[in-house]
C-alpha positions, -999 to +999 in steps of 0.1 A: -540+628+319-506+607+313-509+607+354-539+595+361-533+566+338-501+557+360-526+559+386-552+536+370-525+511+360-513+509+398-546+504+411-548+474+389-513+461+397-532+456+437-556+428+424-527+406+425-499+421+454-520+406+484-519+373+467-489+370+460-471+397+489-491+392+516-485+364+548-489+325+530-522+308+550-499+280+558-532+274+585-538+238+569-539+215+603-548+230+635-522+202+653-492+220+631-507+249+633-505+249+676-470+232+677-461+265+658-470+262+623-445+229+617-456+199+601-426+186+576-410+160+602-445+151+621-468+116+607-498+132+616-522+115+592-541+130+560-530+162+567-497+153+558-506+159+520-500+192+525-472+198+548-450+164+539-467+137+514-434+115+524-448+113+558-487+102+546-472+064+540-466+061+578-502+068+583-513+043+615-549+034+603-563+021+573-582+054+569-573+090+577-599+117+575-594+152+586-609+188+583-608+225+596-617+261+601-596+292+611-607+326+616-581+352+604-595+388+624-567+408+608-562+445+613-535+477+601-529+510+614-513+529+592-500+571+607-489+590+575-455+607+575-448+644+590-489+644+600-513+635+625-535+611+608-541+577+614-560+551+591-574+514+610-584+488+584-619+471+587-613+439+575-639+412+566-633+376+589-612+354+566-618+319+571-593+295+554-605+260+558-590+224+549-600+186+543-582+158+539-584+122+529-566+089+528-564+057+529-535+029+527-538+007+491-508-018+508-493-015+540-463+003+530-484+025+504-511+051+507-524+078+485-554+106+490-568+139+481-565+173+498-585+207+491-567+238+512-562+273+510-523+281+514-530+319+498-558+344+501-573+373+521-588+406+521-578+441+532-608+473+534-594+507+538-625+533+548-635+554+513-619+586+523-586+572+538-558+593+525-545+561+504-579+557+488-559+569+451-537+532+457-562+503+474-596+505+484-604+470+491-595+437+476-605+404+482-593+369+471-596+335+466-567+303+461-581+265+464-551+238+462-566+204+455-541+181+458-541+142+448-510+125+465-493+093+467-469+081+490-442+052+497-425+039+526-395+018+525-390-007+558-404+018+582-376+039+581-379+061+546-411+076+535-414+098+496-443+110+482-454+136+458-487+154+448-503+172+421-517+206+429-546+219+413-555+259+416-584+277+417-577+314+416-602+345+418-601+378+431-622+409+433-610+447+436-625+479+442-605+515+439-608+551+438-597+572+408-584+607+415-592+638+400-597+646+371-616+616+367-628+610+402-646+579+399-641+538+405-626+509+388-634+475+396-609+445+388-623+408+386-606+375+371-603+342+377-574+316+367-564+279+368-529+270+375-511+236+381-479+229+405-468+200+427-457+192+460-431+162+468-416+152+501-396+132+521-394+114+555-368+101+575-373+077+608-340+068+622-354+054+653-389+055+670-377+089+688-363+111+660-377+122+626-367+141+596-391+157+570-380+178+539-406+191+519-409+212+488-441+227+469-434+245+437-438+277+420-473+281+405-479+308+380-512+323+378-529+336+347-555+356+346-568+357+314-600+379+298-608+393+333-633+419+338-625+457+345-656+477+349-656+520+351-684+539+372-692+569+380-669+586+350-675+620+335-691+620+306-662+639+291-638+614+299-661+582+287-639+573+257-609+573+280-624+547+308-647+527+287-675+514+310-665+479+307-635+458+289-607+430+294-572+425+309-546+395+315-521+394+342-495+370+356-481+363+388-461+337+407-472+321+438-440+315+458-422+281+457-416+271+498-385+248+507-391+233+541-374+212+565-378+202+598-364+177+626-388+164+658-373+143+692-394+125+720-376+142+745-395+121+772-424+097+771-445+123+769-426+157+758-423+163+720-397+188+706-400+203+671-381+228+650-383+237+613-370+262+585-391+275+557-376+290+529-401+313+503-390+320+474-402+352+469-378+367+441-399+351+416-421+382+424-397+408+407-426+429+384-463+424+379-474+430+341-507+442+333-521+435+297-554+462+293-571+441+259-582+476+251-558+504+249-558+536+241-534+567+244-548+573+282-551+533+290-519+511+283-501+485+294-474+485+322-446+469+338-444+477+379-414+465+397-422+447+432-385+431+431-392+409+467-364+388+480-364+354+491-368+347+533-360+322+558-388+316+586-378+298+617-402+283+639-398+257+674-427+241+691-433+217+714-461+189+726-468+174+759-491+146+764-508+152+795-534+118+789-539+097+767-570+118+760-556+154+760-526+169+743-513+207+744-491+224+720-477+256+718-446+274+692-432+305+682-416+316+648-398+351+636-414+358+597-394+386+580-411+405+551-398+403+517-413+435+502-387+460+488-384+489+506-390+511+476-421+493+465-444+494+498-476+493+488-506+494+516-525+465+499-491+444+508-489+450+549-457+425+548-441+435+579-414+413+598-437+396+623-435+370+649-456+350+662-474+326+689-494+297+685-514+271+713-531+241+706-553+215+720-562+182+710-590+162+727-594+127+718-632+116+734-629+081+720-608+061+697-596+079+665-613+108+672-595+141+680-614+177+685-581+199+674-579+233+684-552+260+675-549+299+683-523+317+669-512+356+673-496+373+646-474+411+657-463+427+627-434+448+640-441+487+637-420+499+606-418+528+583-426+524+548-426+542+514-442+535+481-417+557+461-438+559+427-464+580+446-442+589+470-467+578+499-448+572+536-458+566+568-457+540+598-475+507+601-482+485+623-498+452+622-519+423+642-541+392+635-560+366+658-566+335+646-584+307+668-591+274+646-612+240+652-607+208+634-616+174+637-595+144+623-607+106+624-583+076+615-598+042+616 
């Protein structure tokens, strides 16, 4: 029995690894998004509150309005060690979305209001895949609204900060092995606070600098629901049908910076570095507010490391009424090699992106983005249940936005 409650306790460890282990939903502007996912050093409007508030004071219009959709279709194969069988993922479409808002008080100041979803998925394994006894299927939830006020100084020096606001929940289903052979279910919500502040630097009307950095928030879930079904009757004291648990996990601080040059008149060069900090994921602590000598509390060691994304892009203006983008970027996981787990498909990735923008009439642009994620085929082990084998991901993401300044 000591076993299965090992067991238990990992399954419930997974409510939180995608949120805080799996890729960051940095899809929060489809123009950044199609130059390749780099905004820190671009003036792009409202949608500067999330990827450099220093840059929202150079805002060209009074107003700044802008909002999107993506489509994450995200998929793993997973081919367990020494054997023939394969596992595919069936994963619900994810839609992270954004809106944002702004307007300028005095010339050289402007503040506004963003809602955006920089963390959240889902992954759905079939109910007989040999890893059933780890994840099932999880799904989850992060909304960042963000108030934000920014300051430039003689067109040249832009700062700006913002207050972030989080809206956590998450939802996970899972198989329990035999003896016990039935399912746990894991739901919570949490509220969280953080901040993002950034600066911008304008030398000349041809080169820009943007720094940006958007804290560590620490997510508590408090008094969140665990429900037991389908449990022997033998075993009912053990895995009572319904009860409490707290947990807490950090959401990754990111330290970006990034430098853009008008090569030509109409030829934009970008290039940034993003740095996670992902050590502040070093063990995930799960507090079961009912315990008893089958159900207690644990202490699971993820131990990430921290990682540096680079990305490059580039923008050509072909008209004044049609733009194209297009970037790449090289993500490297920071899961531990020891502490795989297959609701955490981290793999070192790189990626594509495109982008359109077509402007019908003044201060309207109909923004589109695709971008195609390759998670590079890797073998991985979750040591603790000593559970190998090969993975492999991909995602496709096409977006649409719209963004109005006037």
């Amino acid at each position: 029995m000591r076993k299965i409650t090992l067991l238990m306790l990992l399954f419930s460890m997974a409510t939180f690894s995608l949120w805080a282990g799996g890729y960051q939903v940095r899809l929060q502007g489809q123009k950044q998004t199609g130059i390749g996912l780099i905004g820190t050093p671009f003036a792009f409007g409202a949608s500067s509150i999330f990827y450099n508030p220093g840059s929202l004071s150079f805002m060209k219009e009074e107003y700044s309005l802008s909002g999107g959709v993506s489509a994450i279709n995200s998929n793993v194969i997973f081919r367990e060690k020494d054997s023939d069988y394969i596992a595919r993922t069936n994963n619900k479409l994810s839609t992270p979305f954004y809106f944002y808002g702004a307007t300028k008080v005095i010339d050289d100041l402007s503040v506004g209001v963003g809602v955006y979803t920089p963390f959240g998925s889902s992954t759905t394994w079939d109910d007989d895949w040999h890893g059933r006894y780890l994840i099932q299927n999880i799904a989850l939830s992060a909304i960042f609204i963000q108030p934000t006020v920014s300051y430039k100084i003689k067109d040249i020096i832009g700062i700006g900060a913002g207050l972030s606001i989080v809206l956590g929940s998450v939802d996970l289903n899972q198989k329990l092995p035999a003896p016990v052979n039935g399912e746990v279910n894991l739901n919570g919500k949490s509220t969280a606070l953080g901040f993002n502040i950034g600066g911008y630097f304008r030398p000349n009307e041809k080169f820009n600098i943007g720094i940006d950095y958007r804290s560590n928030v620490n997510m508590k879930v408090e008094d969140g629901d665990t429900k037991f079904t389908n449990i022997p009757t033998a075993l009912a004291s053990d895995f009572p049908p319904t009860g409490k648990f707290n947990a807490e996990l950090p959401l990754p601080a990111n330290l970006d910076f990034g430098l853009s040059y008008q090569l030509t008149e109409k030829f934009l060069l970008a290039a940034e570095m993003n740095y996670v900090f992902w050590s502040a994921y070093d063990s995930l602590i799960i507090d079961f507010k009912e315990n008893n000598e089958t159900l207690q509390d644990s202490r699971n060691p993820r131990e990430y490391s921290n990682s540096l994304i680079f990305r490059l892009g580039g923008e050509y203006k072909f008209t004044e009424k049609l733009i194209a983008r297009a970037g790449v970027y090289y993500d490297p996981t920071p899961t531990n090699e020891d502490y795989f787990t297959p609701e955490t498909v981290s793999l070192d990735q790189f990626a594509f992106t495109l982008g359109l923008s077509y402007l019908p009439v003044k201060g309207l642009s109909i923004d589109l983005s695709y971008l195609q994620l390759e998670g590079l085929e890797s073998d991985k082990n979750y040591s603790p249940e000593n559970f190998a084998g090969t993975y492999k991901t991909r995602a496709f993401i096409p977006g649409i936005g719209l963004s109005y300044n006037f």
